[in-house]
VOBA-1610 file (N, C-alpha, C; in pm, whole numbers, padded with zeros to 5 digits, always signed):
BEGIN
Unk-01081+01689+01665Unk-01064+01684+01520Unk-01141+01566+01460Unk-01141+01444+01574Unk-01241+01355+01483Unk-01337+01376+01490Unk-01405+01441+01593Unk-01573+01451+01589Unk-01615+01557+01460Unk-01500+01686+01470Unk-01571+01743+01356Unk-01511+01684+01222Unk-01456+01601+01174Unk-01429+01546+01076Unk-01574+01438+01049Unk-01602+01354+01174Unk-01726+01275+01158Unk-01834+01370+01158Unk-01874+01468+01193Unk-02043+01518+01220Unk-02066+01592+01008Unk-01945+01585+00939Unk-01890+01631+00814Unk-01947+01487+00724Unk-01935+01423+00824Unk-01976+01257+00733Unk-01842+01185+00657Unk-01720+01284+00712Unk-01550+01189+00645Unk-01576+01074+00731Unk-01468+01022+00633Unk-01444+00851+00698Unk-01349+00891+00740Unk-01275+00843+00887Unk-01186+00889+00969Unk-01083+00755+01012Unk-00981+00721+00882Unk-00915+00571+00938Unk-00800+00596+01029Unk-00759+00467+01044Unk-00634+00464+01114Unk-00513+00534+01119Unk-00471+00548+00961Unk-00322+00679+00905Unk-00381+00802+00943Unk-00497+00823+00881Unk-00554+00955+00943Unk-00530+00988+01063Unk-00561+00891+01171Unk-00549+00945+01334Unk-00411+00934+01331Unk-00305+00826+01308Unk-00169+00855+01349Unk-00120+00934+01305Unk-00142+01010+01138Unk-00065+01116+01080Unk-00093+01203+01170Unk-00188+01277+01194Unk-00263+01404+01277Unk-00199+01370+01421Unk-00215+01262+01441Unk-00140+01250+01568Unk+00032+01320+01583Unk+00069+01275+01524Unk+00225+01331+01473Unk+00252+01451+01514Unk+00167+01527+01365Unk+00146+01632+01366Unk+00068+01731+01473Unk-00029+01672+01596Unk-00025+01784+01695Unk+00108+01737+01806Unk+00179+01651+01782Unk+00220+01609+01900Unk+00423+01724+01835Unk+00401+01720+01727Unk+00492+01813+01666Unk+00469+01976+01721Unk+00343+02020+01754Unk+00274+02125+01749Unk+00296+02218+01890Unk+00312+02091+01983Unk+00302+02083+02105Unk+00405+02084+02191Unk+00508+02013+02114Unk+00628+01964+02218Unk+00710+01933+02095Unk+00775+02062+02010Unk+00853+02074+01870Unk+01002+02040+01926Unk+01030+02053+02040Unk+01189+02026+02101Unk+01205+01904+02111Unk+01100+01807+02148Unk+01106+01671+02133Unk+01115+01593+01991Unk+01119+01657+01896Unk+01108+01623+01765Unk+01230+01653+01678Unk+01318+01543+01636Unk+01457+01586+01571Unk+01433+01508+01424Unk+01517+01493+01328Unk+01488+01465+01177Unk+01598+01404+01139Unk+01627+01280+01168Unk+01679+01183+01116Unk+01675+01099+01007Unk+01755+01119+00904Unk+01777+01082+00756Unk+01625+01123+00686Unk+01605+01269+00730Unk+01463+01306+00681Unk+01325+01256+00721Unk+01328+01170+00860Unk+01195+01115+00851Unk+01221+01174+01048Unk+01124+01222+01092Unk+01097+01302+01204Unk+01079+01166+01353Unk+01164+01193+01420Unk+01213+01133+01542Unk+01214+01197+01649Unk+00991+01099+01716Unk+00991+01146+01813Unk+00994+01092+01980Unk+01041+01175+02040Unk+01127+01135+02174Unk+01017+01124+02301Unk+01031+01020+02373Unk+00940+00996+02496Unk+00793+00957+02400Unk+00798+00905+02283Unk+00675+00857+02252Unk+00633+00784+02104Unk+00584+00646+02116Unk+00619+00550+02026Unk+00472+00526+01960Unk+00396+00617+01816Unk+00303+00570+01802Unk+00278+00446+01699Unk+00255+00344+01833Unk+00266+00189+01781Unk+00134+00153+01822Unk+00126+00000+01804Unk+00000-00036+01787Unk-00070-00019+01927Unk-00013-00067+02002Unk-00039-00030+02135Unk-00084+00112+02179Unk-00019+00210+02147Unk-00024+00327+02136Unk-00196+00353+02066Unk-00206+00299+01967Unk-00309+00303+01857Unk-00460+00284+01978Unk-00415+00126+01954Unk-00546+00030+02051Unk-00575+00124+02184Unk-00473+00157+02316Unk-00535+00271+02435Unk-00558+00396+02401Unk-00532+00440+02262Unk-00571+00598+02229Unk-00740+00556+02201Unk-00764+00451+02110Unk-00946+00431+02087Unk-00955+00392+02223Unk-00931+00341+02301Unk-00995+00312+02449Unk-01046+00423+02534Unk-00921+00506+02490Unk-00888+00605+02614Unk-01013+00728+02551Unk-01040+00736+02392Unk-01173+00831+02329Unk-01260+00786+02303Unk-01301+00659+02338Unk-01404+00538+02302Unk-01457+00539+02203Unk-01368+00509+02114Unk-01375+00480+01992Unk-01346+00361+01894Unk-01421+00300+01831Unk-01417+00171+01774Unk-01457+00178+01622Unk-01408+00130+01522Unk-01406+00093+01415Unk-01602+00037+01366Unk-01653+00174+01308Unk-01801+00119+01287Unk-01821+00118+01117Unk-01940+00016+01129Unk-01932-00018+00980Unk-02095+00106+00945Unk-02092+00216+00825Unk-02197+00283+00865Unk-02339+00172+00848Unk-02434+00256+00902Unk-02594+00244+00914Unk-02658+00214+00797Unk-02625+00235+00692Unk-02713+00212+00595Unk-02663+00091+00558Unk-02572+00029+00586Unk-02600-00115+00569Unk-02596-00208+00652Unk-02633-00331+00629Unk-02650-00438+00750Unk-02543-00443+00817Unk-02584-00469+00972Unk-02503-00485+01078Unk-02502-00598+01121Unk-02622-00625+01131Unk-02680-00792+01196Unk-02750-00894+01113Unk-02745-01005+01145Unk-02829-01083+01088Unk-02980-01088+01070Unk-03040-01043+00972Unk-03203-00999+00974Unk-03317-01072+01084Unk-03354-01007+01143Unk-03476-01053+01273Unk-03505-01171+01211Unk-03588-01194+01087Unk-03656-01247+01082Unk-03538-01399+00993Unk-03481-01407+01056Unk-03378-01534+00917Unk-03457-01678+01001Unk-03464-01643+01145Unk-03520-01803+01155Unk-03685-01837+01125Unk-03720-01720+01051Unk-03869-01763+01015Unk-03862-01818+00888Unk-03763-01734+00800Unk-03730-01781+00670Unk-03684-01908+00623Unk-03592-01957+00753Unk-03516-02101+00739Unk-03660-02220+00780Unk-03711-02160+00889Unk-03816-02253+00918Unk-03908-02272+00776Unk-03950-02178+00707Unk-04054-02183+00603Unk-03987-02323+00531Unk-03878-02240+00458Unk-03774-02347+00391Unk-03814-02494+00479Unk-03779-02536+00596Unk-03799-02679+00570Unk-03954-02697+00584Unk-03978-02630+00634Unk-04161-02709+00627Unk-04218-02675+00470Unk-04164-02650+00375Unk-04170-02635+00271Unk-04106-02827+00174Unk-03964-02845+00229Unk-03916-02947+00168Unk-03995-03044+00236Unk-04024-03033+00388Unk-04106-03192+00448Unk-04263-03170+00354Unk-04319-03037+00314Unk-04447-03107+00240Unk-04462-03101+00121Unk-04339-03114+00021Unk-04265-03144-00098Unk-04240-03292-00125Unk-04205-03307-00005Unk-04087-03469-00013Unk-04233-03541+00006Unk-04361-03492+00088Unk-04461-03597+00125Unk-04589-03581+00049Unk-04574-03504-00062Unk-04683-03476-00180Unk-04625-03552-00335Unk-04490-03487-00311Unk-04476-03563-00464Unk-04355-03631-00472Unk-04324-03705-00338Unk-04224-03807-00310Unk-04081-03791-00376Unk-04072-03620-00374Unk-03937-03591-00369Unk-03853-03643-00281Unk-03667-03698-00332Unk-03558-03709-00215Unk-03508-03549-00214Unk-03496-03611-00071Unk-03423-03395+00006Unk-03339-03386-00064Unk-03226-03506-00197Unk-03146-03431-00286Unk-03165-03372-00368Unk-03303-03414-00444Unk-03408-03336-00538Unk-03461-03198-00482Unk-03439-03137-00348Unk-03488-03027-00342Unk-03364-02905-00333Unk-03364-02780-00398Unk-03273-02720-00375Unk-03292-02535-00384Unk-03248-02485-00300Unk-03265-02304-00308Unk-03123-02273-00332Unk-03138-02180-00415Unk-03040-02100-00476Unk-03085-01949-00433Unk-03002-01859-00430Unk-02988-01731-00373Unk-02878-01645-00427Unk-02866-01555-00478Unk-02763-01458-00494Unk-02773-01313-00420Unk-02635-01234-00403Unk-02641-01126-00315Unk-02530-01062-00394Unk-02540-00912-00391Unk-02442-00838-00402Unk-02342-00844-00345Unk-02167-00815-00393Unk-02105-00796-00307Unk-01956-00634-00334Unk-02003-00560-00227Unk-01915-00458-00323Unk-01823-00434-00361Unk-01719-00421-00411Unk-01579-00399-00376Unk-01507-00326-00327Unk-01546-00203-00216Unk-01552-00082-00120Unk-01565-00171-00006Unk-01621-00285+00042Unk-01701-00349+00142Unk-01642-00257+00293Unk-01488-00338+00308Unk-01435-00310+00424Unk-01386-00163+00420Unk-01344-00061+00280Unk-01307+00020+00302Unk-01407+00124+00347Unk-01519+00117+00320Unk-01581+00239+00357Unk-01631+00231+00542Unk-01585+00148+00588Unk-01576+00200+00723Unk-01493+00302+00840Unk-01529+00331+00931Unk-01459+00474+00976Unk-01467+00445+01117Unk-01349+00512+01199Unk-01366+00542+01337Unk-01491+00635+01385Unk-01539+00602+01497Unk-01633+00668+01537Unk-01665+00627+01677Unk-01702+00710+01751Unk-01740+00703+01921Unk-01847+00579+01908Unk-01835+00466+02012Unk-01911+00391+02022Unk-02015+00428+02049Unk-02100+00507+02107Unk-02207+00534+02163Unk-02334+00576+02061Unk-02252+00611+01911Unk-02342+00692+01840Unk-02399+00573+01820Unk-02512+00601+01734Unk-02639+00507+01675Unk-02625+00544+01484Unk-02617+00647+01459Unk-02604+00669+01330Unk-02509+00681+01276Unk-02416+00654+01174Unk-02283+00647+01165Unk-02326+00677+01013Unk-02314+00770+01002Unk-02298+00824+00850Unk-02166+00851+00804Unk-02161+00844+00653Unk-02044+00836+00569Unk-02095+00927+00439Unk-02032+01054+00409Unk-02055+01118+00285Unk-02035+01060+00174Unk-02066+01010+00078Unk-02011+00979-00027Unk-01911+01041-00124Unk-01802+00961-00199Unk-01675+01055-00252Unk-01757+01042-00390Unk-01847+00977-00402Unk-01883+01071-00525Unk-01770+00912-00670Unk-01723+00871-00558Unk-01614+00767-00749Unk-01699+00696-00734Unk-01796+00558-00707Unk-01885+00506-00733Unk-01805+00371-00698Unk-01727+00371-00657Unk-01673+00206-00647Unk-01704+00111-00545Unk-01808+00194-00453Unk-01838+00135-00332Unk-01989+00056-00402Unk-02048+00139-00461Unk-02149+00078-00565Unk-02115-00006-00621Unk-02007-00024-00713Unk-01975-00154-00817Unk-01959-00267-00728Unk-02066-00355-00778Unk-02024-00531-00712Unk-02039-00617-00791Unk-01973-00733-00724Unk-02010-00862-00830Unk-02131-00915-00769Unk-02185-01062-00783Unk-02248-01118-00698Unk-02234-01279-00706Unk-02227-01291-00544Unk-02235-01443-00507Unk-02303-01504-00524Unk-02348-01602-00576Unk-02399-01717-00564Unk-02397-01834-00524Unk-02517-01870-00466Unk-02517-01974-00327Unk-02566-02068-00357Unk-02581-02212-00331Unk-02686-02302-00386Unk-02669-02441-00274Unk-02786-02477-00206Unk-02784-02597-00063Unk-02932-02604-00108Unk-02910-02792-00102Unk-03011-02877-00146Unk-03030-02920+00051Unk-03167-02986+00028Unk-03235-03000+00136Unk-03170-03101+00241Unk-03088-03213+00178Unk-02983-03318+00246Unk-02894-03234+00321Unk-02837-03129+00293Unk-02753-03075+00352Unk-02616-03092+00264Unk-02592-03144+00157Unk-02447-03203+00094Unk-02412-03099-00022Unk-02298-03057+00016Unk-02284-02946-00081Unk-02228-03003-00206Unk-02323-02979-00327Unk-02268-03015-00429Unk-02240-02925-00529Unk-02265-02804-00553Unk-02201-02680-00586Unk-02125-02583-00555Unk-02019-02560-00612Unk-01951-02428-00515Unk-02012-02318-00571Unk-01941-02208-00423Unk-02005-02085-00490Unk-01969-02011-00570Unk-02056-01926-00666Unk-02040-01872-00809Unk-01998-01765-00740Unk-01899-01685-00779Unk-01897-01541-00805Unk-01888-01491-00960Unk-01969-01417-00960Unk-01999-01336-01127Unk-01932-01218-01116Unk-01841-01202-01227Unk-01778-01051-01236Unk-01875-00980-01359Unk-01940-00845-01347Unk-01932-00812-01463Unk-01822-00679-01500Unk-01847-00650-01673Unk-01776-00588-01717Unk-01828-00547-01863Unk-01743-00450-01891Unk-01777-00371-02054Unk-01681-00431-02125Unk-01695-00502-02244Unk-01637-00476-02358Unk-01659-00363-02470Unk-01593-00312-02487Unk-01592-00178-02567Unk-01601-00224-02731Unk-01503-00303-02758Unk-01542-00355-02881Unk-01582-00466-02931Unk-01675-00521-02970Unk-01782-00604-02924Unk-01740-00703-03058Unk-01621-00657-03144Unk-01571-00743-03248Unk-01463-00757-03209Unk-01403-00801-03076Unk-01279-00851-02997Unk-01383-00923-02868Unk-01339-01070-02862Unk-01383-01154-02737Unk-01256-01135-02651Unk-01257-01137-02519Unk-01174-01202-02420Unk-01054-01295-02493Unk-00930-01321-02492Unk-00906-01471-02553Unk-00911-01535-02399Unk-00928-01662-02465Unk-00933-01808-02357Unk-00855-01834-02263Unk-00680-01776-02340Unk-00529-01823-02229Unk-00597-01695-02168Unk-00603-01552-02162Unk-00641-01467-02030Unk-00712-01498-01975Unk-00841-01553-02006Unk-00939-01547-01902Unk-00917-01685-01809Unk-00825-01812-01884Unk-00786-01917-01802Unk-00683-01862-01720Unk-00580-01788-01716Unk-00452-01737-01622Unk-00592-01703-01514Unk-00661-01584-01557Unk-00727-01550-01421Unk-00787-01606-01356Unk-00907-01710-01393Unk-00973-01790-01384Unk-00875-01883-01213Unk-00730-01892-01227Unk-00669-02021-01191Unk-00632-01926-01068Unk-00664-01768-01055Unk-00582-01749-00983Unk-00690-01687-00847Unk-00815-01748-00851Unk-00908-01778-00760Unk-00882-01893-00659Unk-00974-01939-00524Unk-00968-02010-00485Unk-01014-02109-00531Unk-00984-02241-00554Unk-01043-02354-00606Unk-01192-02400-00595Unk-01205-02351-00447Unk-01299-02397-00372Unk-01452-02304-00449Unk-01401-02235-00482Unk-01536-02121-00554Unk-01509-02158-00723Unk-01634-02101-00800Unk-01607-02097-00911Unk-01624-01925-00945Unk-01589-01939-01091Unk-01580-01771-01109Unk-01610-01749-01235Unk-01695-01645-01261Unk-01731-01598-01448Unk-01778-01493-01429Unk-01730-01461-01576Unk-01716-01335-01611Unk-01816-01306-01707Unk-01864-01176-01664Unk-02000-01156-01771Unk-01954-01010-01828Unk-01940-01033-01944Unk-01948-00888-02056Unk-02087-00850-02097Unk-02055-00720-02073Unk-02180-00628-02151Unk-02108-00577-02257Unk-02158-00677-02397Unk-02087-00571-02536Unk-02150-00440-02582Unk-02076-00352-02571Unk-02115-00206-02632Unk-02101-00210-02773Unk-02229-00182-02851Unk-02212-00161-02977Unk-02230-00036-03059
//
């Protein structure tokens, strides 16, 4: 049932396998199965975590994140980091910049689907496709922002940017909401909010 649920391109989680589990093990051995205060009590078999963890062992199956997005850290990151400093050493020795004067900033998407759109799937495959449901929320992200000066001393935290629609573009945010939310981030990051007014 999972393979043809995966070769379909469903995402195949965890409730999924234990519900179905239930249910063939109901299918199979219905005398072992009694209904206590309405919720089904079954006998000689406990599907617990344990249960969970040697069932993926036992179908070799592991939790994959799909293919179309990064898995690993890009081949090439230590060519990129190298550029970066041989960039600040012939910065600092042309126009007698300090390494606190030098600084890269970077931003990245981040989605809000991230962890959900992953799925069980046989370790062995190479392609791990996922159909799309079509709601778009795996698309919607904010983005991080990063910022490390050449000393190494972090003197910015990181930005996360939310955006969003305002619908009526003759009503702002008020200040006490966007401070309640604002507070209810980690300290350690900062956070803003960007409206797109519709007019």
């Amino acid at each position: 049932m999972i393979l043809e649920k995966r070769q379909l391109g469903r995402k195949v989680g965890e409730n999924w396998i234990r519900r179905n589990a239930r249910l063939e093990f109901e299918k199979l051995w219905p005398e072992r199965v009694t209904i206590v205060e309405k919720k089904n009590v079954f006998a000689s078999i406990v599907f617990s975590n344990d249960w969970f963890t040697a069932f993926l062992k036992r179908k070799n199956l592991s939790l994959r994140e799909p293919t179309k997005r990064a898995q690993a850290i890009p081949e090439d990151y230590r060519d990129k980091i190298t550029s970066w400093l041989q960039f600040n050493r012939r910065a600092q020795a042309k126009f007698n910049f300090e390494h606190s004067e030098i600084a890269n900033m970077d931003q990245t998407p981040i989605s809000f689907e991230f962890l959900d759109n992953k799925t069980y799937d046989t370790k062995d495959v190479k392609t791990v496709f996922v159909k799309q449901t079509g709601s778009g929320w795996d698309r919607r992200q904010a983005t991080l922002q990063i910022l490390v000066h050449a000393d190494g001393i972090p003197r910015c935290k990181p930005l996360l940017i939310f955006y969003g629609k305002n619908e009526d573009h003759r009503q702002k945010p008020k200040a006490g909401t966007l401070r309640r939310e604002y507070k209810l981030y980690d300290s350690r990051v900062e956070v803003m909010l960007s409206l797109i007014l519709i007019v």
